[in-house]
N, C-alpha and C positions, 0 to 999 in steps of 0.2 A: 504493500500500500504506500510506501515513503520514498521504493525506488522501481524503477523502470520506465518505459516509454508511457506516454499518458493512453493510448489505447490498451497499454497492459493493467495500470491503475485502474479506468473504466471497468475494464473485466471485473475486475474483483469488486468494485461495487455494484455491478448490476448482480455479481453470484449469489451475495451476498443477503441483498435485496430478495432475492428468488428463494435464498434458505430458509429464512423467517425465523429466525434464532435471536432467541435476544441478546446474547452475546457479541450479535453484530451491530449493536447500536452502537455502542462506545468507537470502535475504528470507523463507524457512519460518519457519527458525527464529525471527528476528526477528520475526513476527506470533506467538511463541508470548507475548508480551509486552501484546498488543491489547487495549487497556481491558476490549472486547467480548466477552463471553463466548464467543458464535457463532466470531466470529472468530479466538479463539486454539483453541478446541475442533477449529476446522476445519483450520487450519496445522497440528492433530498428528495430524488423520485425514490432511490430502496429505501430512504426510512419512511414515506409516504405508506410503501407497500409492508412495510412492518406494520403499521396500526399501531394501535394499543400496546403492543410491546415495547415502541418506544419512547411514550408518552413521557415517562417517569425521566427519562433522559435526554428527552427534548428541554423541557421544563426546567433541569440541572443548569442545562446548555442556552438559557434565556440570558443571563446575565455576563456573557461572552462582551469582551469589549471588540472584536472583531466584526465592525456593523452588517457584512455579507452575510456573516457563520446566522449572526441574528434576525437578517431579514429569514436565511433558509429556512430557520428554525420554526418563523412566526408562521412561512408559508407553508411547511408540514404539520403545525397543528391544527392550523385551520383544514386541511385536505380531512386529517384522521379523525376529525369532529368530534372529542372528547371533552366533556363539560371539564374534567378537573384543570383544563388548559386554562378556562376564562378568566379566574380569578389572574393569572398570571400575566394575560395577555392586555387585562386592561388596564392597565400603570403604564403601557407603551403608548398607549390613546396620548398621552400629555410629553409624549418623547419631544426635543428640540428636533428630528429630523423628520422633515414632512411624511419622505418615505417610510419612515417606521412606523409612522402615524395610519397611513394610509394601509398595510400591510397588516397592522394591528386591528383596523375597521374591518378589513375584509373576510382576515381571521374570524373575529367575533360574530361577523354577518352567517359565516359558514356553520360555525356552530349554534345558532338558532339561540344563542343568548338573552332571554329576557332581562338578567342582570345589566346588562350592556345599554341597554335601550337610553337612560339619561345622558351618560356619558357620547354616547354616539349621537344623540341629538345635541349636544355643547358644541360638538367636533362639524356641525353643519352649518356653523357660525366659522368655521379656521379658516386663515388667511390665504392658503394653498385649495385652488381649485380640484385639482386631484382628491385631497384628503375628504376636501367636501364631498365630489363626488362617492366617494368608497366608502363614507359614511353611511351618505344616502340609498346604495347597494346594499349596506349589510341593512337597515334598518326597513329596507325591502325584503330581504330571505328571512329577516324577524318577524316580520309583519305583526309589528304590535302598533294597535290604532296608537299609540301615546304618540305615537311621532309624526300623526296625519299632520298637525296644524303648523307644526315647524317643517315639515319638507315641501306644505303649501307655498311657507312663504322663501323657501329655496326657489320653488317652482317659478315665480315671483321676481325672482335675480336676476334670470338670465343667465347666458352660457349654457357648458356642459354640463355643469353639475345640475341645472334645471333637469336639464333631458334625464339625468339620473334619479332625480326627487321624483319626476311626474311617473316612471315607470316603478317607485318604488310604493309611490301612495297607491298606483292600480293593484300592485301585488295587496293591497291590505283591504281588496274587494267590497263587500257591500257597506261597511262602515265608513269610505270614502265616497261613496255616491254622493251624498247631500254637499257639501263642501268641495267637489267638482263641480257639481251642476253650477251652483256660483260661481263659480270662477268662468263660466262659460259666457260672463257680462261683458269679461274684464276686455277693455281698450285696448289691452296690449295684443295683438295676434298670439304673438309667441306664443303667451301666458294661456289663452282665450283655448287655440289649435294643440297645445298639450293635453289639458282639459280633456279636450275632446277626445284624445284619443288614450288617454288612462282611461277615459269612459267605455271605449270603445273594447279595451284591453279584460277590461270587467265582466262586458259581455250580458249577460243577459240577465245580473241584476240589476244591471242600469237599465233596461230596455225601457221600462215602462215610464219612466221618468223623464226620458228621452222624449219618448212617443208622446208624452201628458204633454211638452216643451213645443213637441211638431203640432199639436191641434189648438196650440195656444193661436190668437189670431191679432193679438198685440203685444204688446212690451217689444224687448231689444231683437228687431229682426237679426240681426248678426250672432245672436244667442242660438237661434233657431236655426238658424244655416248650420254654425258646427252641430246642432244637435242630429241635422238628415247627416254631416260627414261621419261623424261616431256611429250612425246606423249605417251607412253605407258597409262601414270595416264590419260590421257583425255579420253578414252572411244571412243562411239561411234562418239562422234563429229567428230573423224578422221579417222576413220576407210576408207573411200572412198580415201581421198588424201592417204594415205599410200597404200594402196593397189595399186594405180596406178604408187605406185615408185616399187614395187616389180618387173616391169619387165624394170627397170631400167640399163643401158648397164653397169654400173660401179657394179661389185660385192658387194664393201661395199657400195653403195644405199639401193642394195636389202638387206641384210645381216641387217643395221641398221634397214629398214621397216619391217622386218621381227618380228624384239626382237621388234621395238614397239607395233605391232600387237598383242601381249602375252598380253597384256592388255586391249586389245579389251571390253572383254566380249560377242562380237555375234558369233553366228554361223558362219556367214559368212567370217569373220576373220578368222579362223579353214580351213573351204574349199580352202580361198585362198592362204594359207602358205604352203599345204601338199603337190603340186606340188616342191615347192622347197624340197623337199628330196630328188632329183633326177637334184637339180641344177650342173653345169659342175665345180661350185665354191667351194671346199673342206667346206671352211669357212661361207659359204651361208649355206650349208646343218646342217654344225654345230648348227648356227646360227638359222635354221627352225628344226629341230629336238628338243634345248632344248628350244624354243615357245610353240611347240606344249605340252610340258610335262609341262608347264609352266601352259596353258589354261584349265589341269585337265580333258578333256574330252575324253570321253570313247570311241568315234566315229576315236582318235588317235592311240589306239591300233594297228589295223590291218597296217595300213599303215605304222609303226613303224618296226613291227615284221617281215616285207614283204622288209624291209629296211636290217633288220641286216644281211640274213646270203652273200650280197655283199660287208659290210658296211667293210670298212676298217678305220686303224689311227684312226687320232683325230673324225671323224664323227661314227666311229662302239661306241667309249666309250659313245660319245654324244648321241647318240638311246638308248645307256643299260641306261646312265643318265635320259634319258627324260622317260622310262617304268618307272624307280621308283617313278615317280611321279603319273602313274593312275590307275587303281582298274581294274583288270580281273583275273578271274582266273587262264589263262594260260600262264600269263606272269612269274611267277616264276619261273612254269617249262622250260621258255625259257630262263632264266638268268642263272639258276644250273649250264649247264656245262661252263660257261663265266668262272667261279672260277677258272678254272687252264687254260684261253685262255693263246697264244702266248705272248703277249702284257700287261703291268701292267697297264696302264692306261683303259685297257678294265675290267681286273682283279679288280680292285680299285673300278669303278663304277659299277659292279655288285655284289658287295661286300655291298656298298650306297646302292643300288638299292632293294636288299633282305631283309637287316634292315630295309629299311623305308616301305618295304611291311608289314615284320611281324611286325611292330608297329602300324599300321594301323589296321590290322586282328584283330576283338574282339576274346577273349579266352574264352572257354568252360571252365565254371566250374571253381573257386576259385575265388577271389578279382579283 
């Protein structure tokens, strides 16, 4: 272990690894020191695969003034998810070195920590974006609601470490609904489109909450819009409650149920939007035109093409937009003459509409 080439050192840590001996912690840990990169990497994948056996001597091996030996350490106790680690590992949370700090979060996130929970909610205030983040991770794989309303207002910040809070408050499922749905007001996009889509990650406790939000027919339109985005991401689970708002008396009911439907993925989602191309609502038809180019299926052609030559305004550009989105052959030759229409917003997306064709088209012959 102290001499030969570093592929012969490797060796004898990954055997090592594979024996499952406890007597092979002690020269483990020792190789977490290996000039080698391979070779220290590899002594904290075999103590990884020791478990429990080398817990007792990871734990010896915490107070190492060699900050790598240390990071190794934090990062195999977190792997072997042993509660007797935590106590140990959470005096690092307050380390001067970001990375210890952060390594020390992630540790604790892995082992399901509810002791941890205050401490790692302090740590989503630290001056290091990373640690924040990895805060916000572990106190996601904890999922204890204590941390909803401080990783809200992570969410709140901005940056990376938002994106961290917003996927760690959805892990803490239906006791984050209520305090999403607010946040789905907020001015800020960022803040507003996270929201949305922790909502979305939720799934199908948020559905109904969602849906009460889409049959709303006042307050903050912009609320309502990410609320059809958040249903869009859920798939089939809602594809029936939307559908039953499409024939909704309020135009933007239908109009939202429609763009959520684009995300569907069934068939049946498809059948029941293509009626609206012939909604009395300018903005509905809008609205179920660029859906259905949305959904990519080929069974949208026809009904598209059968649309345009009454299609006027903003809903004729919206048909030329929604072809460029599907594969027929004879759609191109229906956009041609669009190039010199009356109209530049019809002119502009059949313009879209023929590039994103011929980029699509493989070429005969050359690279």
């Amino acid at each position: 272990m102290r001499s030969g080439s570093p592929l012969l050192r490797w060796e004898c840590v990954w055997a090592l690894g594979e024996i499952g001996d406890h007597r092979a912690v002690e020269p483990l840990i020792e190789a977490l020191q290996d000039t080698d990169s391979s070779v220290s990497e590899g002594a904290a994948l075999a103590l990884s695969k020791l478990g429990l056996l080398a817990v007792d001597g990871l734990i010896e091996a915490l107070p190492s003034t060699d900050p790598e030996v240390r990071l190794a350490v934090v990062w195999v106790l977190g792997v072997v998810r042993d509660q007797r680690a935590a106590s140990h590992l959470a005096p690092l949370l307050g380390s001067a070195d970001a990375a210890m700090r952060a390594a020390a979060a992630t540790a604790l996130g892995r082992l399901r920590a509810p002791s941890a929970v205050p401490l790692l909610v302090d740590l989503l205030r630290d001056q290091d974006e990373e640690v924040r983040g990895a805060a916000a991770n572990a106190l996601g794989l904890v999922a204890d609601a204590r941390a909803i309303g401080p990783l809200l207002e992570l969410m709140r910040s901005g940056g990376e470490a938002a994106t961290e809070a917003a996927l760690a408050v959805a892990a803490m499922g239906p006791p984050a609904v209520a305090p999403l749905m607010a946040l789905l007001t907020d001015p800020d996009d960022d803040v507003g489109d996270a929201a949305a889509g922790a909502l979305a990650a939720i799934c199908e406790p948020a559905a109904e909450p969602l849906l009460a939000l889409m049959r709303d027919t006042e307050g903050d339109d912009r609320a309502r819009w990410r609320a059809a985005w958040a249903l869009s991401m859920m798939g089939p689970a809602v594809v029936d409650a939307l559908m039953a708002l499409l024939g909704h008396e309020a135009p933007c009911v239908r109009g939202r149920a429609v763009r959520a439907l684009s995300g569907a993925g069934v068939p049946r989602a498809l059948d029941a939007v293509l009626p609206l191309l012939g909604d009395q609502d300018e903005r509905v038809r809008c609205s179920a035109a660029a859906s259905i180019g949305r959904m990519g299926c080929s069974r949208g052609v026809a009904p598209l093409l059968s649309a345009l030559p009454e299609a006027t305004g903003d809903f004729r550009a919206a048909v030329v937009a929604a072809l460029g989105h599907l594969d027929d052959r004879q759609i191109a030759g229906r956009l041609r003459p669009l190039l010199v229409d009356a109209e530049e917003p019809v002119r502009e997306a059949a313009r879209e509409a023929l590039a994103a064709i011929a980029n699509r088209r493989p070429r005969r012959g050359g690279r």
